[in-house]
C-alpha positions in Angstrom: 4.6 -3.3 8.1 5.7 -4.2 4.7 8.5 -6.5 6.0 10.4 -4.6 8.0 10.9 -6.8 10.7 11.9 -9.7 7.4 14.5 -7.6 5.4 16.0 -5.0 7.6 18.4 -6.9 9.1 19.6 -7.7 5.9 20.7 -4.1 5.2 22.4 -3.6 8.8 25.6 -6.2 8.4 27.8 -4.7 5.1 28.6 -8.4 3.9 24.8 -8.8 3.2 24.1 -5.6 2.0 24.4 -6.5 -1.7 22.1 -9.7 -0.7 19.5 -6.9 0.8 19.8 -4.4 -2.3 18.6 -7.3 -4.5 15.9 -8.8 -2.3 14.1 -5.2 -1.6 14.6 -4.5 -5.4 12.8 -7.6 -6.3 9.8 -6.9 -3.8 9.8 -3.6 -4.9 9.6 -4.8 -8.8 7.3 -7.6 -8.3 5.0 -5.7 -6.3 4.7 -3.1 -9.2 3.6 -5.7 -11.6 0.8 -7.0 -9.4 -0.4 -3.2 -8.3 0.0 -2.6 -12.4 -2.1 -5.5 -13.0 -4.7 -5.2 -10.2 -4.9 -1.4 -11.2 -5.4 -2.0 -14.8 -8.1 -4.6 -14.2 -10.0 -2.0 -12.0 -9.8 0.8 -14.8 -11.5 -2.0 -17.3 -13.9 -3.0 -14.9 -14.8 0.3 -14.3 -15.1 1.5 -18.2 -16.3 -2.0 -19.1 -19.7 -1.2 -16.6 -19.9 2.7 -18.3 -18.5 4.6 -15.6 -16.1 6.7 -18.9 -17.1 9.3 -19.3 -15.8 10.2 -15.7 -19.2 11.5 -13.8 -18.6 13.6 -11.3 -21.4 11.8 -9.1 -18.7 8.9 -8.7 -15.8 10.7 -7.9 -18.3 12.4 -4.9 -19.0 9.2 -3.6 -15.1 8.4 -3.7 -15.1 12.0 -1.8 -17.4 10.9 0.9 -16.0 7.3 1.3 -12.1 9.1 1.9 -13.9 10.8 4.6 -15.4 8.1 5.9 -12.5 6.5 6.2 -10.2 9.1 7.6 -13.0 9.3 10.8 -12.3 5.8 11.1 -8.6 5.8 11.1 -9.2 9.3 13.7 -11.6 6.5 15.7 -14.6 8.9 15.4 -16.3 6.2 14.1 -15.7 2.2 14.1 -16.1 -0.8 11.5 -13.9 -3.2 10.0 -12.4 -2.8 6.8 -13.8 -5.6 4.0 -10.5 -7.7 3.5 -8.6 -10.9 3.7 -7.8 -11.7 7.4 -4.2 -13.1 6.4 -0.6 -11.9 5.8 1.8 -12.9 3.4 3.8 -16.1 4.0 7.0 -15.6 6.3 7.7 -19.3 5.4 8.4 -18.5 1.8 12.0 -17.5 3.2 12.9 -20.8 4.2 11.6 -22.1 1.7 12.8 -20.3 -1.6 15.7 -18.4 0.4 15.2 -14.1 0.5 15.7 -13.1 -2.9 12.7 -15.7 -4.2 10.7 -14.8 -1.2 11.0 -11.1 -1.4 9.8 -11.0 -5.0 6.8 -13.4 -4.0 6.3 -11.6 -1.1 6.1 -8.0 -3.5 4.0 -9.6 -5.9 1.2 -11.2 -3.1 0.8 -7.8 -0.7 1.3 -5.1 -4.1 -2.2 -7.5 -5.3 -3.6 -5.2 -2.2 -7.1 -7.1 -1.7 -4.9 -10.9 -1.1 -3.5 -9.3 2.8 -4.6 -7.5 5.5 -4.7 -3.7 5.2 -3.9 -1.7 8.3 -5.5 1.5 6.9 -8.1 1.9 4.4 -6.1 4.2 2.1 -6.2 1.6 -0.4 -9.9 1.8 -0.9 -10.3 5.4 -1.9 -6.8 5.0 -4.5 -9.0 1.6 -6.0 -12.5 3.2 -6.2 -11.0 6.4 -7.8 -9.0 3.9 -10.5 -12.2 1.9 -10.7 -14.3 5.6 -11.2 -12.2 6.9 -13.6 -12.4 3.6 -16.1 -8.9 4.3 -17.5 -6.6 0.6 -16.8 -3.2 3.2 -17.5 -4.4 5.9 -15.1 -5.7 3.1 -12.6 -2.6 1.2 -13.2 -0.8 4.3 -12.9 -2.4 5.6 -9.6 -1.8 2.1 -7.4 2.0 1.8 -8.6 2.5 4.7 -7.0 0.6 4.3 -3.9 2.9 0.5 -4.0 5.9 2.4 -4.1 4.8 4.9 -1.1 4.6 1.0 1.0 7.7 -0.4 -0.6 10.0 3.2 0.3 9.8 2.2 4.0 11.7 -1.0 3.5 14.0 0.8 1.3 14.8 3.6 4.4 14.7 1.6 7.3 18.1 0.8 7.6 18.7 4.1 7.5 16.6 4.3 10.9 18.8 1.4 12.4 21.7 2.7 14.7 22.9 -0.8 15.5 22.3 -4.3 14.7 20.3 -5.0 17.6 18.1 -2.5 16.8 15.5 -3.9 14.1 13.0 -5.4 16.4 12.8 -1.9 18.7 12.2 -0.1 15.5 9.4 -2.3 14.7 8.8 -1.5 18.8 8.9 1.8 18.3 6.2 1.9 14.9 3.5 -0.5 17.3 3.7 2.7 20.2 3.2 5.2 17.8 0.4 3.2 16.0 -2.3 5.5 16.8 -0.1 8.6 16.0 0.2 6.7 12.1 -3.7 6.4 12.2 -3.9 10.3 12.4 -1.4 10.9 10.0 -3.4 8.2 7.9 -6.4 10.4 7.9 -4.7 13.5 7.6 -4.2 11.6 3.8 -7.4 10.5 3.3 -8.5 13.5 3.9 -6.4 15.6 1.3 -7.0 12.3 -1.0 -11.0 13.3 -0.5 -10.0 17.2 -1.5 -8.4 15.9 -4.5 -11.2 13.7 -5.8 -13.4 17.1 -5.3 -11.8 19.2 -7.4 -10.9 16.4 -10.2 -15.0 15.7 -10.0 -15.6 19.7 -10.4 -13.1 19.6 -13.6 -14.9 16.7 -15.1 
């Protein structure tokens, strides 16, 4: 849950506010590097093995594997997702203290193959960036899914009425789970309507 659960508290007690500002900052910044980097790399790849000129044959199959994955995330259908079975390190806190951690902790999960994902949305955003061979437009495209994970760190102090409250917020995300999975595929979905009509423009 993108650290939550590690940073909130951070943000709830005004004396370590300026302490939280900096740590989310820094695994918000670090993150971006690593989602540049990783994005960038798929755009080459993709260019590199001739896949510029965009055809519209692979933005269809980007198409079909959104919707593939939105019946997953809706539980029509069931298979696991090809990833790493690991999260980022916890330890790192005690180790290199929260500011050091955070931006480590950024850098590893904004990589998005190197931790567990809990819904394929990152597959169609990397096989679009990988289709369209472009490393600024690839880069581009998983910065900004990065910063759609990092802004629910950033708000959910916002969410917390008092200190006590961090661990039944992350309570409260675990019961709604399934009601995320459906608003997951809701996105996949529109992400498949979007890689229609880009293929039907190329």
């Amino acid at each position: 849950m993108s650290l939550i659960g590690a940073l909130t508290h951070l943000g709830e007690a005004p004396f370590e506010r300026r302490v939280w500002v900096k740590a989310v900052a820094a695994y918000t910044a670090c993150g971006c590097i690593s989602a540049t980097l990783v994005g960038a790399c798929l755009g080459f790849l993709g260019g590199w093995l001739g896949t510029r000129p965009v055809n519209a044959f692979g933005l269809i199959v980007a198409c079909i594997l959104g919707l593939i994955l939105a019946a997953r995330e809706w539980r029509w259908i069931e298979f696991p997702l090809p990833q790493r079975s690991r999260q980022t390190e916890k330890r790192w806190a005690h180790q290199f203290g929260f500011l050091t951690a955070s931006a480590l902790w950024g850098f590893d999960i904004g990589i998005g193959f190197a931790t567990q994902m809990t819904t394929g949305g990152f597959w169609i955003l990397a096989s679009v960036a990988f289709v369209l061979g472009s490393p600024s437009y690839g880069a581009l495209l998983l910065v900004v899914y990065w910063l759609g994970r990092a802004s629910t760190v950033w708000s959910a102090p916002a969410l917390i009425v008092r200190g006590s409250d961090t661990y039944d917020l992350l309570e409260v995300i675990d019961a709604e789970w399934r009601l995320i999975h459906k608003i997951a595929g809701v996105g996949l979905v529109w992400s498949a309507v979007v890689t229609v009509v880009l293929a039907m423009h190329t």
